[in-house]
N, C-alpha and C positions, 0 to 999 in steps of 0.2 A: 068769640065775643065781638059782637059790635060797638064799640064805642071807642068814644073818640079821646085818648089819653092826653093831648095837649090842651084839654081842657079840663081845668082846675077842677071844678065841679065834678066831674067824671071821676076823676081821679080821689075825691074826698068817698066819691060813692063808691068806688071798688074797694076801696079801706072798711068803710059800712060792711057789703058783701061778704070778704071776707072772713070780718068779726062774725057773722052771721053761722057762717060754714064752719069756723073754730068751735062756735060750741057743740054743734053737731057732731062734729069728728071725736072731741072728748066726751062726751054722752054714754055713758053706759047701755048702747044699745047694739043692734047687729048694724044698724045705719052705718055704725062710726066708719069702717072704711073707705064705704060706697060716698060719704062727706067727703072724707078726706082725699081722694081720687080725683072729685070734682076742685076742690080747691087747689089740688096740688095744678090740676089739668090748666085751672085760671089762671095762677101764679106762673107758670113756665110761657103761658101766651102772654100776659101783661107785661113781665118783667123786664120779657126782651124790649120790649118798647119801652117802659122806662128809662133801663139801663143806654140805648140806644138815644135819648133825647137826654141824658143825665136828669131825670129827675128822681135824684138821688134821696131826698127826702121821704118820697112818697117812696120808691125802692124801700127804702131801712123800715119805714112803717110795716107797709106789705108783709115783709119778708121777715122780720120779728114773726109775726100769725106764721106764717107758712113752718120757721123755724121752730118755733114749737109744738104745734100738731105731730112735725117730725120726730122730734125730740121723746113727745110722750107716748108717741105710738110707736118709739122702736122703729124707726125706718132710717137704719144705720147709714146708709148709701145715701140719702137722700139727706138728713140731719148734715153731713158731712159737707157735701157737694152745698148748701144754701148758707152753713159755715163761712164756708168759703166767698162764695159771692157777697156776703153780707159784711163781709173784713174787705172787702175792694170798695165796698161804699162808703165803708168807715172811712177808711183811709182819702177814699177821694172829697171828706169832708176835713182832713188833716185829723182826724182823730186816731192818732198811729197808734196810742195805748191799746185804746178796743179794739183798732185794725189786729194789733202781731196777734192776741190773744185769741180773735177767731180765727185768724190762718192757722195758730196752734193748735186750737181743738180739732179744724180741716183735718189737720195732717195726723195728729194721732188718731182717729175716727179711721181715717182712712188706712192706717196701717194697721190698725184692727183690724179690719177685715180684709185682709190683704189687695187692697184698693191699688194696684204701680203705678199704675198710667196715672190716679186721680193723685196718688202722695207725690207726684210731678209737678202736676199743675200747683200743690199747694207749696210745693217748692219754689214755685214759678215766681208766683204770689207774695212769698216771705221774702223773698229777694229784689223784689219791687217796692215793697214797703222800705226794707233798708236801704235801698238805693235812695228815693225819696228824703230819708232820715239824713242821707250823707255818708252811710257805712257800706262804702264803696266794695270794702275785702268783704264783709260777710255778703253782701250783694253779688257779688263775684263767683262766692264760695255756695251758693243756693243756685245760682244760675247752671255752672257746670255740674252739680247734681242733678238739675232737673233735666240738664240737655241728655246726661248720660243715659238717666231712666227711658230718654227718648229715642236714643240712639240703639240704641238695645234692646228696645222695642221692634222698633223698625226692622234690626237684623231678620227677627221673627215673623214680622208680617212690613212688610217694602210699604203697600199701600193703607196701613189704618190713618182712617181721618181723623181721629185725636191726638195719634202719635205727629201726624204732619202738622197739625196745627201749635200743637206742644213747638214743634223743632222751627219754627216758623217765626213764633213768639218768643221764642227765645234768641235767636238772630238777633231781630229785632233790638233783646234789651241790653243783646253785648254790646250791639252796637252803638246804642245811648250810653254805657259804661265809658265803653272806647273814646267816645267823643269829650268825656267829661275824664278825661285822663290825658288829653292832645294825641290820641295815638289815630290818628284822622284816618291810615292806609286801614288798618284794621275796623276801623267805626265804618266804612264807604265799602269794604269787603261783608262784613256780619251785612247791612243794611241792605242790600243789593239779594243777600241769599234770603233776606227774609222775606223781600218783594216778590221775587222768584215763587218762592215755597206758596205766597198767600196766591198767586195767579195760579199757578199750579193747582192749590186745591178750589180754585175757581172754576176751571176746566173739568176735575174731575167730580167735583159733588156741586151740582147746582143746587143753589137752597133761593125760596122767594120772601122769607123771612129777613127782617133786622139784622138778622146774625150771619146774612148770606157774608161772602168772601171777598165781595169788596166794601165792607166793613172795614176792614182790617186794615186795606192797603193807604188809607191816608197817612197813618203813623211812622210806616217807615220813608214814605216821599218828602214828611215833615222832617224828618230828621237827617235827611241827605238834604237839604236845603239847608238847616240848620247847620251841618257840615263845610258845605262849599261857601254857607256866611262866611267860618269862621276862618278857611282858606284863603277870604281874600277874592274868592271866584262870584263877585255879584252880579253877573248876568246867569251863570247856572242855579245861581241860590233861587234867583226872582223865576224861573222855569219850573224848578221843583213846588216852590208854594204855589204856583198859579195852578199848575197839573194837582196838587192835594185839594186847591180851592174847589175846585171844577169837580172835581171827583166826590167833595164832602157835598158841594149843592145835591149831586145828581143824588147821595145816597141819602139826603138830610141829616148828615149828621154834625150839631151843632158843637157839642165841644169842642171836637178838631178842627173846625173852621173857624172858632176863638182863637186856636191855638196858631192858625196859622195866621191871622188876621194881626194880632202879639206880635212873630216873628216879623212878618211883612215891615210893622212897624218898626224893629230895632234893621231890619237893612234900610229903611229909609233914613234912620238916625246916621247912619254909619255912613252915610252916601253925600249927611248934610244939607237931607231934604228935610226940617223940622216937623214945617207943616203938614206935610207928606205922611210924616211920624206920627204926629197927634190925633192926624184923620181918623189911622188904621187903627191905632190904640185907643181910641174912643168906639170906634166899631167893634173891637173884640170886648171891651169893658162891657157892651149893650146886649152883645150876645151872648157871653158868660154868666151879667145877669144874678139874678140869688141862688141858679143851680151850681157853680164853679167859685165861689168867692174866691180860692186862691187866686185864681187867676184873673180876675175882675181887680181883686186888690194891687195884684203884677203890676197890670195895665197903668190904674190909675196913679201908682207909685212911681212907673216911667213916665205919664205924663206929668208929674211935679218937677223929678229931675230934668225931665227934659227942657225946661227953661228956668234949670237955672237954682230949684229950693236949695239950700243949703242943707238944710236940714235934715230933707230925704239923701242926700248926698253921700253925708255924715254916717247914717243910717243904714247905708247900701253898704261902705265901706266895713265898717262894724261889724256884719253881716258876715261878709264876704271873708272876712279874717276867723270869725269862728268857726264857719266851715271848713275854712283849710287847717286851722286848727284840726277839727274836727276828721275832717280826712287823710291827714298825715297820721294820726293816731291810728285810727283804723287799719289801713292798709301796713302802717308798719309792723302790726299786730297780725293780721289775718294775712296779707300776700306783700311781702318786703321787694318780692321782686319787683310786683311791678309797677308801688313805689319809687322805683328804682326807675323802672324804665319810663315812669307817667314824668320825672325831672328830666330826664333825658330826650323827651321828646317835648316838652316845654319849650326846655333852652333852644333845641332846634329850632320850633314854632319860632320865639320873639328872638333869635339870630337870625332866622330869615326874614323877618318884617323890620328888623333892623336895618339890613343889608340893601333890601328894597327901598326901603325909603332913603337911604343915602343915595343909590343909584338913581333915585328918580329926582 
């Protein structure tokens, strides 16, 4: 298809289209599949671009039509797998209710019909949604499910491309885990294997689509910056975001250059460049936009405290205590261990920045 998806108009018209082809595929005629073929064939070329530019609204719309044609036509595989995607939209709207609910239906769909690799990914999925929520242990506990299914895959076939990009993504989310637990050697170990994995399958399956393999690779350099912030290392922090920035220009992909746009700003807070801060945080707030509101709101909530509101202040702190709340429950419930080890490696963290800062 020709058209141009970053225009609104376009994008009202493929919703049109769509609608058009749904009633066809439902039609009591022999047409119905030869519809739904075509639609399905639109939907998997639009989506990606969609999904690739977050424009997650027109996504959900879309993919509602497509989700159902699948639905009423018994296309188990395929109802499953758009399940799926349509609970990552949910959720990247914070709507976590409908998010867990369609990863649920994903997953059982797909262990109907003995789907492993896909009841992975929808493992993948569940455990991102909790992590998100703040349930660190069950996030944990979907994570090393989904890595096993992947690993054990793998033993079977070394080279499949879902199985690698499964094991790839999954790196990746222990690694965010790890870092949101201070356990930093293991968050800069997962992150580094996840880099790996996504070059790796760069090298081996070239794709010229949206979904090609450096796609992928911004999120883990985001988050090894986000690491070496949190170490204190802010010249390798400001290396890692500049290499995601440059890499998000080359592949257009705007949410992660929000995201790193955000970050850039909190190491300029931290550096006690204000201005510097407010720049970057106004540019990721422009870019995020009405397709990211969470993170547009991020932005603009660090630009209030950043000079100074009381009251977002107030607000963050509040916050900040229902989560650990929140996280302490969790994990002493689902994984006590490491719990256990996430205090341990805390007190480390603020005994060494203690220690620094006396010495210095």
């Amino acid at each position: 298809m020709n058209i141009d998806l970053k225009n609104a108009e376009e994008r009202a018209n493929l919703f049109t289209d769509l609608g058009k082809y749904q009633v066809q595929c439902l039609a009591s005629s022999a047409q119905g599949d030869r519809a739904f073929n075509l639609l399905l064939k639109i939907w998997d070329t639009t989506s990606e671009v969609l999904w690739a530019q977050g424009y997650w609204q027109d996504y959900l719309r879309c993919g509602e039509i497509a989700l159902h044609c699948a639905t009423q036509l018994q296309k188990r595989d395929i109802e499953g797998r758009i399940l799926k995607e349509l609970g990552w939209a949910q959720m990247e709207q914070e709507n976590f209710q409908m998010a867990h609910r369609r990863f649920l239906q994903s997953l059982q769909v797909f262990e109907a019909i003995g789907d492993r690799i896909s009841q992975g990914q929808s493992l993948r999925y569940l455990g991102v949604l909790h992590f998100r929520r703040r349930y660190f242990g069950l996030a944990l506990k979907c994570y090393r499910e989904a890595l096993k299914i992947a690993q054990e895959g793998l033993e079977q076939a070394p080279l499949n491309q879902r199985l690698l990009h499964q094991q790839a993504e999954i790196h990746n989310l222990l690694g965010n885990l790890y870092f949101k637990l201070w356990n930093l050697s293991a968050c800069r170990r997962e992150l580094v294997a996840s880099l790996r994995g996504f070059r790796t399958l760069q090298r081996l399956y070239v794709s010229p689509t949206p979904s090609s393999y450096l796609y992928f690779q911004p999120v883990p350099l985001l988050n090894l910056g986000r690491a070496a912030l949190l170490a204190g290392r802010y010249g390798k922090a400001e290396n890692y975001f500049d290499r995601c920035y440059r890499l998000c220009e080359r592949i257009d992909r705007s949410d992660t250059m929000a995201g790193v746009l955000f970050r850039r700003a909190e190491l300029a807070r931290v550096q006690g460049q204000k201005e510097e801060a407010e720049k970057w945080a106004r540019q990721a707030e422009a870019i995020a936009g009405k397709e990211a509101p969470p993170l547009r709101n991020r932005a603009m909530n660090f630009r209030s405290r950043l000079w100074g509101d009381f009251g977002q202040h107030i607000q963050a702190i509040r916050y900040r205590v229902r989560m650990v709340g929140t996280l302490t429950i969790d994990l002493f419930v689902h994984a006590p261990l490491v719990l256990l080890r996430s205090i341990g490696y805390y007190v480390l963290f603020m005994g060494g920045k203690f220690t620094a800062k006396i010495l210095g």
